[in-house]
C-alpha positions as CSV (number, residue, x, y, z in Angstrom):
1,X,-59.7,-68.4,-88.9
2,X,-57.8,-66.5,-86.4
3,X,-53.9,-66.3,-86.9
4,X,-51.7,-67.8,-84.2
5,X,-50.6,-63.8,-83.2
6,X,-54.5,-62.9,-82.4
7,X,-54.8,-64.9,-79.7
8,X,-53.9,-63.1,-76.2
9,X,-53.7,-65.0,-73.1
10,X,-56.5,-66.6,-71.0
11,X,-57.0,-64.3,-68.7
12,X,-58.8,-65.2,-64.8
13,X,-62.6,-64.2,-64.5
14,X,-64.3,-63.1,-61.5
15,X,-65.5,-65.9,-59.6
16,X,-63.6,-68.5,-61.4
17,X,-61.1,-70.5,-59.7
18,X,-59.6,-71.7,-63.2
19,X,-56.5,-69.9,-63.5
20,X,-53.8,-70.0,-67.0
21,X,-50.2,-71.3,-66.6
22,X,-48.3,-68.2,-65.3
23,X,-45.9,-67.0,-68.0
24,X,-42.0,-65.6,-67.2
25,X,-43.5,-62.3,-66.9
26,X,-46.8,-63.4,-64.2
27,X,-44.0,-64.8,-62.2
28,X,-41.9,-62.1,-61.5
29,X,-44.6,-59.8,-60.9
30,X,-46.2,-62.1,-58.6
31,X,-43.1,-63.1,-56.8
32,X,-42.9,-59.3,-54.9
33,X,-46.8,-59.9,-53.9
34,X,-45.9,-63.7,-52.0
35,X,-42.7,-62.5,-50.5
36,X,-44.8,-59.3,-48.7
37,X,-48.1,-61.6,-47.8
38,X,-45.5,-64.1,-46.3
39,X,-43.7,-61.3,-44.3
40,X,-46.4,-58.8,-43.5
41,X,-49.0,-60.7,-42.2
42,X,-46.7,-61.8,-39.2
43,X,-45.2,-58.7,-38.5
44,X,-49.2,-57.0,-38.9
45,X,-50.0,-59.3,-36.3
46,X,-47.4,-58.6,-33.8
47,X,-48.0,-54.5,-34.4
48,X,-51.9,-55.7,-33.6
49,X,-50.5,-57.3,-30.7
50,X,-48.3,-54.9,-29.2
51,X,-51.5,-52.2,-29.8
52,X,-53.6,-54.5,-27.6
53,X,-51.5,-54.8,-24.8
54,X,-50.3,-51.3,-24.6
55,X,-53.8,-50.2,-24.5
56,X,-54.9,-52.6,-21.8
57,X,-51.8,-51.6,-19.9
58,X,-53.2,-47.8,-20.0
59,X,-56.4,-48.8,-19.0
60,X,-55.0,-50.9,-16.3
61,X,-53.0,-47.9,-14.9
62,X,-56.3,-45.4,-15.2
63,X,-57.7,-47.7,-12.4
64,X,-56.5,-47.4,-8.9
65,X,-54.6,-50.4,-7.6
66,X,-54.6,-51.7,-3.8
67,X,-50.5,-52.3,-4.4
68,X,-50.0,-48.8,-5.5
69,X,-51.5,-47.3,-2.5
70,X,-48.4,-47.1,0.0
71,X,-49.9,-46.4,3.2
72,X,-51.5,-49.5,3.5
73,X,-49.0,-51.3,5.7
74,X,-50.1,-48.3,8.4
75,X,-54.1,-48.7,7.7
76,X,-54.5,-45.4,6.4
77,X,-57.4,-45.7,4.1
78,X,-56.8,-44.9,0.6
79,X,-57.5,-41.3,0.0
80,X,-57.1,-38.6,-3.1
81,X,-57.4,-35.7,-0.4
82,X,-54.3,-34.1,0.3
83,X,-54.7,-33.6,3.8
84,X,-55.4,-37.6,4.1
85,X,-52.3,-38.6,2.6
86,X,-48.8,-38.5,4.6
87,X,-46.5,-36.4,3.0
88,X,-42.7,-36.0,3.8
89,X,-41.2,-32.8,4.3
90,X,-38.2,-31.9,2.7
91,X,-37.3,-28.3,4.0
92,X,-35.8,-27.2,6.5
93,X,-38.1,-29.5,9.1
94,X,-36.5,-32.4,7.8
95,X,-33.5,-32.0,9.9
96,X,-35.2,-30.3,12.6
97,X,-37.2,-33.6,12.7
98,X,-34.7,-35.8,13.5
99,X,-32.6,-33.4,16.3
100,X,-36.0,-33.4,17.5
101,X,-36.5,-37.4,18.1
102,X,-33.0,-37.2,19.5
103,X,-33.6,-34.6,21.6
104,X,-36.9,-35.1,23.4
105,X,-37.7,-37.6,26.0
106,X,-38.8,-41.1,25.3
107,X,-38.6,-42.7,28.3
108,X,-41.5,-42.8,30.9
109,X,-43.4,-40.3,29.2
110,X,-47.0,-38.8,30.5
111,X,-47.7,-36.5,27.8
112,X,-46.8,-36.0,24.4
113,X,-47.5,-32.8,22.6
114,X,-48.1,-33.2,18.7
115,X,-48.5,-30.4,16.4
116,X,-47.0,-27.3,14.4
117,X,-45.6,-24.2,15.3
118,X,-48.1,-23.4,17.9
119,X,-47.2,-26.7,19.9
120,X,-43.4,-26.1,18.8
121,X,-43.3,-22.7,20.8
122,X,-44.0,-24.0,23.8
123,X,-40.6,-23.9,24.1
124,X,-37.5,-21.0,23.2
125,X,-35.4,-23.6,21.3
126,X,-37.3,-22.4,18.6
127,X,-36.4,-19.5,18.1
128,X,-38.7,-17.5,19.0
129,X,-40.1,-16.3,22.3
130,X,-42.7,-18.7,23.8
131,X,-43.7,-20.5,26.4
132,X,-41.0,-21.8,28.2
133,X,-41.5,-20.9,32.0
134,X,-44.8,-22.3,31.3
135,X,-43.8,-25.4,30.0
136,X,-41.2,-25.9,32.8
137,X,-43.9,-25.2,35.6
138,X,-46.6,-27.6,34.2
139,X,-45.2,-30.2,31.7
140,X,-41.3,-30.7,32.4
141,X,-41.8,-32.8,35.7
142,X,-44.2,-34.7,33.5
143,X,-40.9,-36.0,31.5
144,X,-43.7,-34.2,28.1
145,X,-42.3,-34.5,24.9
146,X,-42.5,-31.8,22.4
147,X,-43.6,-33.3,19.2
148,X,-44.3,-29.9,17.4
149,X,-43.3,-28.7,13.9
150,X,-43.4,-24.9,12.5
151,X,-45.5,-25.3,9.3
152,X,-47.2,-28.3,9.8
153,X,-50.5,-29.5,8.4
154,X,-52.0,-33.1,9.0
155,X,-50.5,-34.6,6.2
156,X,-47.2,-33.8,7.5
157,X,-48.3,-35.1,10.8
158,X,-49.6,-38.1,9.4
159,X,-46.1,-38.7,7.7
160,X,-44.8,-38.0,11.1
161,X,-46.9,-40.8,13.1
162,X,-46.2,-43.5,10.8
163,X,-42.9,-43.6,8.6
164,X,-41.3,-40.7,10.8
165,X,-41.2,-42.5,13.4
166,X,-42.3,-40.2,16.0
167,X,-44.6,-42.5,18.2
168,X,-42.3,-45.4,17.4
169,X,-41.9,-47.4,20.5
170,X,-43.8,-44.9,23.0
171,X,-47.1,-45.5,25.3
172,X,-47.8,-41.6,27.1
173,X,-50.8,-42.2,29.2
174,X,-51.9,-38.9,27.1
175,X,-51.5,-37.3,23.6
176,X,-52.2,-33.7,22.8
177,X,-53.1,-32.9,19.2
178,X,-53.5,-29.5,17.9
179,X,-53.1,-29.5,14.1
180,X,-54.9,-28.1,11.3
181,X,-54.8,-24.0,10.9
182,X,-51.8,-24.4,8.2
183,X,-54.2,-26.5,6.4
184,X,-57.0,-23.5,6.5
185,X,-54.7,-20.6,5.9
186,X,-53.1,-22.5,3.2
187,X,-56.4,-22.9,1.5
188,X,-57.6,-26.5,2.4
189,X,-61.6,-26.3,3.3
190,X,-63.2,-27.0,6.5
191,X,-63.9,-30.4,5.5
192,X,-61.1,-31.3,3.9
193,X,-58.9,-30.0,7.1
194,X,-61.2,-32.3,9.4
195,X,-61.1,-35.3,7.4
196,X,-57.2,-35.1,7.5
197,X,-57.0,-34.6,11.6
198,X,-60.2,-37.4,12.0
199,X,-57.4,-39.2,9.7
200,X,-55.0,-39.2,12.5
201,X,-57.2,-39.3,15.4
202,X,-58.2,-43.0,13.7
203,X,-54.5,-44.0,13.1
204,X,-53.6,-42.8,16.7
205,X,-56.3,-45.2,18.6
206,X,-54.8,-47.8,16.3
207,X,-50.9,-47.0,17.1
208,X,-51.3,-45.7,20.9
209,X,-54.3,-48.1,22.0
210,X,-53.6,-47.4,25.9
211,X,-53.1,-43.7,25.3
212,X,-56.0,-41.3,25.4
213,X,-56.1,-38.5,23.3
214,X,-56.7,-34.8,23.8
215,X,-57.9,-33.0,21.0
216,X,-58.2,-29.6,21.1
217,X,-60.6,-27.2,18.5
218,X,-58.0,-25.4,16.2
219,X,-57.0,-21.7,18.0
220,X,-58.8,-18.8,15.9
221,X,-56.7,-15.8,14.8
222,X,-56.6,-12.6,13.5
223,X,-57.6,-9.6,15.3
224,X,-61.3,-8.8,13.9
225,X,-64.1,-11.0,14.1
226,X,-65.3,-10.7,11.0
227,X,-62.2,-12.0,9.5
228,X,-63.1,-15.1,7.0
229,X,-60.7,-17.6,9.1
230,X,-62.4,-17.4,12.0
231,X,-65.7,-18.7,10.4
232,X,-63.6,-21.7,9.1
233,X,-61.8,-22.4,12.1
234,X,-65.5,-23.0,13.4
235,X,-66.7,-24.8,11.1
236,X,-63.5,-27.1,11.1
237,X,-64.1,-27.5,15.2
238,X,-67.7,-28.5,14.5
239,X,-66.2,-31.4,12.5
240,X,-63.5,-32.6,14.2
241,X,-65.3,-32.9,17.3
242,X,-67.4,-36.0,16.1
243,X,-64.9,-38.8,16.5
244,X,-64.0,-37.8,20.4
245,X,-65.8,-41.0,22.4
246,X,-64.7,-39.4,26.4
247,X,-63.4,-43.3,26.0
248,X,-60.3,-42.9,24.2
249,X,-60.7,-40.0,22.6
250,X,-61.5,-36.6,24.5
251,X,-62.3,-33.2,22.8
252,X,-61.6,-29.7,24.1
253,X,-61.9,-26.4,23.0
254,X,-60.1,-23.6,24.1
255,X,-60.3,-21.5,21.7
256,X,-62.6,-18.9,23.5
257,X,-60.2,-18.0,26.1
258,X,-57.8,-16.1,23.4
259,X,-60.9,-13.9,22.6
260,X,-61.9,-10.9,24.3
261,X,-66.0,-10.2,25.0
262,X,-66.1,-8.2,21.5
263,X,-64.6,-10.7,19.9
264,X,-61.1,-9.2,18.9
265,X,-58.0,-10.9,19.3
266,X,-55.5,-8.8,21.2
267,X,-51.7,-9.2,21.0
268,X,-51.1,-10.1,24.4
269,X,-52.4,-13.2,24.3
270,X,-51.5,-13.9,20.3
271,X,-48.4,-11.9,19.9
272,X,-48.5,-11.9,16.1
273,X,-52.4,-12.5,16.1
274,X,-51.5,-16.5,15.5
275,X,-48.7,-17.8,17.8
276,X,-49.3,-17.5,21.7
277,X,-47.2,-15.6,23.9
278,X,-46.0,-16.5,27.2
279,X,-49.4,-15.2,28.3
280,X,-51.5,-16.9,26.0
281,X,-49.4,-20.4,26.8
282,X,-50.3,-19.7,30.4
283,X,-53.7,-19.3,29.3
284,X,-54.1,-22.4,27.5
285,X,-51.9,-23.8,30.6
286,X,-54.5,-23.1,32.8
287,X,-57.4,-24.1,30.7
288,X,-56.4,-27.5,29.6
289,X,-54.9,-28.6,33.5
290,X,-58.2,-29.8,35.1
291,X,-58.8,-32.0,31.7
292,X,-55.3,-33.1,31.9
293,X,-55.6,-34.4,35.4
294,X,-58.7,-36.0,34.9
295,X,-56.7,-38.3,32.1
296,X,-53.6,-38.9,33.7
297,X,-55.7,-39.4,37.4
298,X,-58.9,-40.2,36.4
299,X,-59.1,-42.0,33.2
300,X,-61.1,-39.2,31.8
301,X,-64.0,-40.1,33.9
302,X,-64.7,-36.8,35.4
303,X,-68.2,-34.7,35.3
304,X,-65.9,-31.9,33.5
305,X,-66.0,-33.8,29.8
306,X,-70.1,-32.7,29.6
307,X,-69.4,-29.1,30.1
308,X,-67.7,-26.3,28.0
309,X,-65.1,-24.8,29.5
310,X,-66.1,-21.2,28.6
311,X,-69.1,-19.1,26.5
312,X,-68.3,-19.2,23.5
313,X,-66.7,-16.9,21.3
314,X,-68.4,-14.3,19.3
């Protein structure tokens, strides 16, 4: 027989689901263990929760979303190019930008002018010497505007042409555009340059649908031949070339005009071996006039459109 001090307590066996009456002792042991299954479990599942949606809300913001894409209200396609997507300038052309809508015509306009420094100097007011007799012989009775910019590239143009304002409530019979050699000396590729001008040619037929446009093949520079720029500059033209339709869109290439038969570039044309001088702007004066007329006379429907308007360069 077993005295009443050799027994120990039943204890519960694996698999069992008869348990003894807890003691004083089970209890308060046990009581820490309910209070933390009551309390945790909740709180686990909101943590679980709150894990879930954060990481759905990462991979929501990995994808690209129509609403995030501002340009969209202008039709610009979406785009992860840099010289595809408008981008404000905030230097000094961000005040010379708007003396400039105040300044030039807007009123019965023929011709509009849109580009960077090369368009800007057409005219003194910017501070350096250009071509200002030129402009006042062949574009002031016009009533042209001056839509150029020192600096440009074509995503500040296409900043420009939508929330800039700039062709805001105007309908030239023609446009000018010259834009892209800040894009290549700056380090953008041929492609990249001529997807961002075909960019705005696109928005322009869009924005000015009685206007025709005149593109012109970016101007080469530097003196030698040989220099690396020149080869991208004609590449870039062969590009940008594609989208002209002699419907509303006409393409032109000067280019050659500012090259001599060995194929240097001297400074009396290019005083600085990139902007023209009064010289060159006559030059590209005279070469662009017969293309003008046939668009503001004409409706581009001249013989010229078929034929280059010089050899090309070297």
């Amino acid at each position: 027989m077993h005295s009443a001090a050799s027994h120990t307590p039943e204890t519960r066996e694996e698999g069992t689901a008869h348990m003894s009456t807890p003691t004083n002792g089970d209890r308060a042991l046990l009581m820490p263990r309910l209070w933390h299954a009551a309390h945790l479990r909740p709180l686990a599942a909101v943590l679980g929760l709150l894990v879930l949606l954060t990481a759905c809300t990462t991979a929501d913001t990995d994808k690209p979303q129509a609403d995030d894409w501002p340009w969209a209200e202008y039709g610009i396609p979406h785009s992860t190019v840099p010289t595809c997507i408008p981008t404000e300038r905030t230097d000094w052309a961000s005040s010379y930008h708007t003396a400039m809508l105040q300044r030039e015509p807007r009123e019965n306009l023929q011709v509009v002018f849109l580009g960077d420094s090369i368009t800007m100097m057409w005219r003194n007011q910017s501070g350096y010497e250009g071509g200002t007799p030129v402009w006042q012989e062949y574009y002031a009775p016009l009533g042209a505007a001056n839509l150029g910019i020192s600096g440009d590239r074509t995503e500040h143009i296409l900043w420009r042409i939508t929330a800039g304002g700039d062709l805001d409530d105007l309908s030239p019979k023609v446009l000018v555009l010259l834009i892209g050699i800040n894009n290549l000396l700056q380090g953008s590729t041929p492609e990249d340059t001529a997807a961002g001008v075909t960019t705005i040619i696109n928005y322009l037929r869009v924005k000015l649908p009685e206007t025709r446009i005149l593109l012109l093949g970016v101007f080469p520079c530097w003196e030698k031949p040989d220099n690396p720029i020149r080869e991208r500059v004609r590449q870039t033209n062969a590009m940008i070339c594609k989208p002209a339709d002699t419907q509303s869109v006409f393409y032109l290439d000067i280019g050659p005009r500012f090259v001599e038969p060995d194929g240097t570039i001297k400074r009396e044309k290019l005083r600085d071996m990139l902007h023209l001088s009064e010289i060159g702007y006559g030059i590209w004066a005279e070469a662009m006039q017969p293309y003008l007329d046939d668009l503001l006379h004409n409706e581009g429907k001249g013989d010229l459109w078929q034929k280059p308007p010089t050899d090309a360069a070297p």
